[in-house]
LOVOMAR-203654 format. One record per residue: x, y, z of N, C-alpha, C in turn. Coordinates in pm, whole numbers, plus 50000, padded with zeros to 5 digits. Layout:
REM residues N
XYZXYZXYZ/...
END
This chain:
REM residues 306
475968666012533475298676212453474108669912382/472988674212416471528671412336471528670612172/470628664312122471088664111977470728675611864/469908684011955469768697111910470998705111925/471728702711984473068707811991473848706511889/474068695011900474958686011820474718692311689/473478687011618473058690411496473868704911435/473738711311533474058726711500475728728611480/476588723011482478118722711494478488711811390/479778714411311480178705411234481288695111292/481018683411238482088670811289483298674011341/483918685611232485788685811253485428696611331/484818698311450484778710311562486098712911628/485848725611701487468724211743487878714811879/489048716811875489648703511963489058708512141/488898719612154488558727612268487858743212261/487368750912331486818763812324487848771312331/487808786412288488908792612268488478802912341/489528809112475488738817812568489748830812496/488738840112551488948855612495489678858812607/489658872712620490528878712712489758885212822/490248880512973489778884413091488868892913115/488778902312984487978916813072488008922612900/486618925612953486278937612787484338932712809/484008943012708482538940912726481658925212712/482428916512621481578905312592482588888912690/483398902312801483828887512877482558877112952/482798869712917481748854313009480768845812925/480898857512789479818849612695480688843712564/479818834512569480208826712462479818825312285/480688827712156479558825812031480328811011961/479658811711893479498800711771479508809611637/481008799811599481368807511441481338799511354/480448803211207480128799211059481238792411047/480698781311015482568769410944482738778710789/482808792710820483778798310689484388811610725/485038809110862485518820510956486718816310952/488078817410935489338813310975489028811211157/489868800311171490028799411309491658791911338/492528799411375493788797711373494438776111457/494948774211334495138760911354493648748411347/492668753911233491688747711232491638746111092/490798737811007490508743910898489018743610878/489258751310755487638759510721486638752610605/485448745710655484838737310581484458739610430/483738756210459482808756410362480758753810397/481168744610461479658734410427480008722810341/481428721810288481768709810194483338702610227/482748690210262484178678810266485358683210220/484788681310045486548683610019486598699610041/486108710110031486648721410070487918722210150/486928714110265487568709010413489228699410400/488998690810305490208683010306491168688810225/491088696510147491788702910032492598716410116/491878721110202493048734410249493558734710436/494678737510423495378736910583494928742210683/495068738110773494628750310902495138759310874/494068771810926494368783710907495648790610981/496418798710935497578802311022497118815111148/495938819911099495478833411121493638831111200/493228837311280491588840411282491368851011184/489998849811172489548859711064489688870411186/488878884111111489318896211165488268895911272/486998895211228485588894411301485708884111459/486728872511416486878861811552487708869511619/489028875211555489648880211634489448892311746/488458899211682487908908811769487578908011884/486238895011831485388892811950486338884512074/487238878812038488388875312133488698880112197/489188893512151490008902712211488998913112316/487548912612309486808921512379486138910512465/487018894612503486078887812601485588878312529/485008874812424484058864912377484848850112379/484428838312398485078825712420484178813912273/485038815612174484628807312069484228793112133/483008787112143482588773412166482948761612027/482978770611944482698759911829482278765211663/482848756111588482768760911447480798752411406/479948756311344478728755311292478458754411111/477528744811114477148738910969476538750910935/477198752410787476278760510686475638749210562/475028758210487474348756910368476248755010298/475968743210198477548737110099477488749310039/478878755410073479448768409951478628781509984/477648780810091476698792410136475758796310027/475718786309925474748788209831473308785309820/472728784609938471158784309946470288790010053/469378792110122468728798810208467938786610314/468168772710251466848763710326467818761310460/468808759410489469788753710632470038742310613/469518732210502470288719610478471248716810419/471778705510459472788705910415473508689510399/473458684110281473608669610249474718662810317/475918670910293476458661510394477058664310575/476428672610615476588669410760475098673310811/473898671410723472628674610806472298686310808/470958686110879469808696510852470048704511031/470608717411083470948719911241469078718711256/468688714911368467298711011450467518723611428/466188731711412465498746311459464898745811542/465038750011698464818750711824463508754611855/462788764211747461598774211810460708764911709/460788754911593459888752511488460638735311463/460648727111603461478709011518461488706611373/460198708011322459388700411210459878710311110/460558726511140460778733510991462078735410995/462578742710877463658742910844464498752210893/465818756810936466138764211017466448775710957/466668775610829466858785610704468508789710714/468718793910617470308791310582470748807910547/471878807110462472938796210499473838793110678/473298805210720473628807010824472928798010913/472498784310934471808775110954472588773211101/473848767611114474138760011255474188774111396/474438788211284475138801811421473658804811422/472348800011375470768802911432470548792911546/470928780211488470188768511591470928773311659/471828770911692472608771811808472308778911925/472008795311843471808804511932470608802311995/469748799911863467798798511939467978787612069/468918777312083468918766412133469498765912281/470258783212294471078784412406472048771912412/472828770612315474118763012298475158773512322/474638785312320476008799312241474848807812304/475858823712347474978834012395474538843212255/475918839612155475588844112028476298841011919/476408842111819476398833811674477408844811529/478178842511543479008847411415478418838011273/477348846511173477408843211056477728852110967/477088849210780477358861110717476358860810634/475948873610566474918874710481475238882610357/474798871810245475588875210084474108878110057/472968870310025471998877409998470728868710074/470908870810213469838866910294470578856410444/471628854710425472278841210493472448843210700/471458857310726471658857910830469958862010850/469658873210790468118874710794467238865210767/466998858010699466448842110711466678830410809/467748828110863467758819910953467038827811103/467888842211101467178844211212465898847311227/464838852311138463848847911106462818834711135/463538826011024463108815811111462838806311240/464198813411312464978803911467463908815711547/463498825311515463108839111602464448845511677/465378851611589466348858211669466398872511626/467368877011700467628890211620469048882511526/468828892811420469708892211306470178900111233/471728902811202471638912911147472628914011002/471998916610911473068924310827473588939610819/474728940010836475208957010829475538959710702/475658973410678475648979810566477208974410515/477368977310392478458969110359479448973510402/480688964210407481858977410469482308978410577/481088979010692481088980010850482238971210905/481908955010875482798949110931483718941610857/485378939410910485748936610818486278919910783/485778918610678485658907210612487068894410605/488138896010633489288895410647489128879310695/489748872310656489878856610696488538847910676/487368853510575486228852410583486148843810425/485828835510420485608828210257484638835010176/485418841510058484408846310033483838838309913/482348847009877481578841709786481548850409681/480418864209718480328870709573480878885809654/482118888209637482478899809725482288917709760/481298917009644480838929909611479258931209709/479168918409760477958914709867477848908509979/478858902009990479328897710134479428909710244/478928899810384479008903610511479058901510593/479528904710681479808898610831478208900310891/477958891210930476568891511056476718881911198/475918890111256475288882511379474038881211437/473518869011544472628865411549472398865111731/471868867911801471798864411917470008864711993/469818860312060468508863212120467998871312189/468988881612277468928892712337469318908412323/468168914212307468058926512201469458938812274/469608936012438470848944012490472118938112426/472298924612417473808920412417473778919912254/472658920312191472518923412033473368940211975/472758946412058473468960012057474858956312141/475438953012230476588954412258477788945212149/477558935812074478068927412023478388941011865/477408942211831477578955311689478648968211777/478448971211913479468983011887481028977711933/481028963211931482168957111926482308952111726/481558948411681481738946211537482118961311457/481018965911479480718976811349481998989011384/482948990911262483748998811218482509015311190/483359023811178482669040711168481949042811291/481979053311276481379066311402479819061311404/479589059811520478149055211596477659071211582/476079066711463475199079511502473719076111550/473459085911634471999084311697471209093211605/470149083511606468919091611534467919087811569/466729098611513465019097711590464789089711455/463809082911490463159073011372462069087211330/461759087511248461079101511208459889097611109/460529085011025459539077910906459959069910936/458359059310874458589044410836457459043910718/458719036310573457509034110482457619019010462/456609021010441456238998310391456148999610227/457338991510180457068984910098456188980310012/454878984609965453868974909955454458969109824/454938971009746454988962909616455958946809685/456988952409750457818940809776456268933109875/455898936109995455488929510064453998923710018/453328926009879452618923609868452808910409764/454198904509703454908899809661454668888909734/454478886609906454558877309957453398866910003/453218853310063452458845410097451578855510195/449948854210199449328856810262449218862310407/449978847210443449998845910602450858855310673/451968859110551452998864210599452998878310586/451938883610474451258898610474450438897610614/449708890410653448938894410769449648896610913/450668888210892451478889410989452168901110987/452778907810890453438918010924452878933210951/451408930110920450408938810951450198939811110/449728924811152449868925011310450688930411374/451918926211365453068933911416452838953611439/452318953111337452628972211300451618972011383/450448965411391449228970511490449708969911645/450598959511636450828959311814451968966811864/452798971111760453588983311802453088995311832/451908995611733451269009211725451899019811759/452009029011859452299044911827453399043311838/454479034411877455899034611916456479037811777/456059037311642456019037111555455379050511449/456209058811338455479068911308454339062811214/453459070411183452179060811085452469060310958/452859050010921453719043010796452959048510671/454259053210607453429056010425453569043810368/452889039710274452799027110173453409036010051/454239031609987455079029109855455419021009762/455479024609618456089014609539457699016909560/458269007109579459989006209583460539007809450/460138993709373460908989109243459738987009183/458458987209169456958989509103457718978408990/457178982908862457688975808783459478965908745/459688967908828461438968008818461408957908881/460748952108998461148946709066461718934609027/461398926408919462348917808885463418918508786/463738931608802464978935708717465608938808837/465568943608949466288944109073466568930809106/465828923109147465738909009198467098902109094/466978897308958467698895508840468868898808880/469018913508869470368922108851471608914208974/470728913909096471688905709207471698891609196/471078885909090471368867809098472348870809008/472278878108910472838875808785474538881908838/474658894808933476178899908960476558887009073/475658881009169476308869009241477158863509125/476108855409091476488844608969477728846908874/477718862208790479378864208776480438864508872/480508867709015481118870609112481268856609157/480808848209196481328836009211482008823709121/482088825208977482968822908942483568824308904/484608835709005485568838209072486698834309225/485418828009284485628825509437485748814609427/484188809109438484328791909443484218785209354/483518789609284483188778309117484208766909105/485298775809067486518766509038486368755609067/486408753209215486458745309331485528738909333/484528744509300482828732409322483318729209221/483058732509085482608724608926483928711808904/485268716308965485988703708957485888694809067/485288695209150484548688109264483388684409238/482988683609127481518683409098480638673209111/481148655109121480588650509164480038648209340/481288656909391480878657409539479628665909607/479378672209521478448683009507476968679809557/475968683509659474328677309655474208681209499/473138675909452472568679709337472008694609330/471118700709440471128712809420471828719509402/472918719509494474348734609458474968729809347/475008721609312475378716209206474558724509050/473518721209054472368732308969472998745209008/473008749609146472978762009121474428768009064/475288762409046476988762609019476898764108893/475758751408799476028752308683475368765308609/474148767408659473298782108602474378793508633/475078797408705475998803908732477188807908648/477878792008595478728791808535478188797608338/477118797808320476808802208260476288818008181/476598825308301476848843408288477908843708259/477758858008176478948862508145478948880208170/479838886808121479748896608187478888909908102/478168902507999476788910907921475568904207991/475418896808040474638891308082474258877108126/473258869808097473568853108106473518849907946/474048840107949474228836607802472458832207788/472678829507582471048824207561470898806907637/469428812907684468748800107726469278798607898/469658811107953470038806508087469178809208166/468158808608247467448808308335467418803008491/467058816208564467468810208687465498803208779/465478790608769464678784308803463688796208936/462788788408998461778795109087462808789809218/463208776109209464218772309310465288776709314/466248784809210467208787109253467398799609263/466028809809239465908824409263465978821609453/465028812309502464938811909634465618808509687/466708801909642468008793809735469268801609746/469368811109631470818806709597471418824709678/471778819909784471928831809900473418833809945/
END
C-alpha cells in the first residue's frame, strides 16, 4: 500500500476487511469507516491513544456500518480523524496529517480527514464520516468529493461517539455522483421526496464573509452551470446576526461536550496536542447562561473547533 494510503488509516486497523453480504445494492464496493464508528471486536480511537487504550472492543457495529454490511458494502478499514473530532484542519498529532490526494502540499481538512483521503485516493469506493459542524463538508471540499451532511435525524447515530449530540451526523463521502446517490438511499431513514429545484438564493452576507478567491470561484461555478440553474436571488441570511448565529453554535457545542468527551480529554490532559487541548479548555468554561466572564473563543478556535 502507497503511503498515500497508508497515511489515511489508523495504526490499530482492523486485523482483516469485513465483507458484507453477497447481494444488495452496494455489493463489490468497498468503504472506509471514521475511527469513531463501533466496529464489532475492534476498538474505537477517537483520533486519541488513550481514548483507544482506555475502552474494549466494541461488542456491537454502529448502526450506519451495520447497514452498509448488510446491503453489500465490505469495510476495508478504520481512518484517522481530527483528536476528539474537534477541529476542521485533518491533522492530527499523534498518528499524522492523511496525504490529500487532489492538493500533496494542503491540508486534507477534517475532522473527517482519513474517510476524504482515502476516498480522493481510490483506497475505498467510499468513506463513512460524520459532521458536527463541518467534519464532512470541509474535507470533501478540500479532497474534491462529494460530501454530505443530512438533515439531522436521517441517519441513525447508534454506536457512533458522540460529541455535541444535538449536532451530530452521520455523513458520507465518495467520488461518484451515481454511487453518491445510491449509498444515501441505503443511509437515509424517511420517505424519499422528489422535487423541481424551483429557486436558488445565494447567500451574499455569508459568502461575502469569505476570501476573495473563493467569492470568485463560486461565482464561476454559477456561470458555468448557467441555465441548469434558476437565476439566483441574492439575500441577507443572518445580516447583522451573523455572529450571533455563528456564537450561538460554538457556544451550544461547547456546553454539549462537556458532557461527552471533556471528562475524558481534561483528565487526559497532558496527552492532549496543545490545540484540542485549548479548545477543551475554552469549552470547559460555558455554562448554561452563557460563557462565563472573560471567555472568548479565539479566530483559531472559531475555525477549528468542528
Amino acid at each position: 500500500m502507497s503511503h498515500r494510503f497508508r497515511s489515511a488509516f489508523v495504526p490499530h486497523d482492523l486485523p482483516a476487511p469485513i465483507a458484507g453480504a453477497p447481494q444488495g445494492p452496494l455489493a463489490g464496493l468497498t468503504v472506509a469507516v471514521k475511527d469513531m464508528y463501533d466496529i464489532a471486536g475492534t476498538r474505537t480511537g477517537g483520533g486519541s491513544p488513550d481514548w483507544l487504550a482506555a475502552h474494549p472492543p466494541a461488542a456491537a457495529h454502529a448502526a450506519a456500518v451495520r447497514r452498509l454490511l448488510e446491503r453489500g458494502a465490505m469495510v476495508i478499514g478504520k481512518t484517522v480523524c481530527d483528536e476528539f473530532f474537534f477541529s476542521v484542519t485533518g491533522a492530527n498529532a499523534h498518528y499524522g496529517t492523511p496525504v490529500n490526494p487532489r492538493a500533496p502540499d494542503r491540508l486534507p481538512g477534517g475532522s473527517s480527514s482519513g474517510s476524504a483521503a482515502s476516498t480522493a485516493a481510490g483506497a475505498c469506493d467510499f468513506a463513512l464520516g460524520s459532521d458536527t459542524g463541518g467534519s464532512v463538508r470541509v474535507p470533501a471540499a478540500f479532497c474534491g468529493l462529494y460530501g454530505l451532511r443530512p438533515t439531522y435525524g436521517r441517519i441513525d447515530v447508534s454506536g457512533a461517539t458522540p460529541m455535541a449530540p444535538s449536532y451530530d451526523t452521520v455523513g458520507f463521502l465518495a467520488r461518484d455522483s451515481a454511487l453518491f446517490r445510491a449509498i444515501g438511499r441505503v443511509l437515509l431513514d424517511g420517505a424519499r421526496v422528489d422535487a423541481s429545484l424551483r429557486r436558488l438564493i445565494i447567500a451574499q452576507d455569508i459568502i461575502s464573509r469569505s476570501e476573495a478567491s473563493i467569492v470568485e470561484e463560486i461565482w464561476h461555478v454559477l456561470d458555468r452551470i448557467g441555465s441548469a440553474l434558476p437565476v439566483p436571488k441574492h439575500i441577507d441570511v443572518a445580516g447583522e446576526d451573523f455572529d450571533d448565529w455563528r456564537n450561538a453554535f460554538r457556544f451550544n457545542q461547547g456546553f454539549e461536550i462537556q458532557s461527552t468527551l471533556m471528562p475524558f480529554a481534561l483528565s487526559h490532559a497532558d496527552g492532549l496536542s496543545p490545540a484540542i487541548r485549548e479548545r477543551f479548555e475554552i469549552a470547559a468554561r460555558i455554562h448554561a447562561g452563557g460563557s462565563k466572564a472573560g471567555t472568548r473563543y479565539s479566530r483559531r478556535g472559531q475555525d477549528a473547533a468542528a
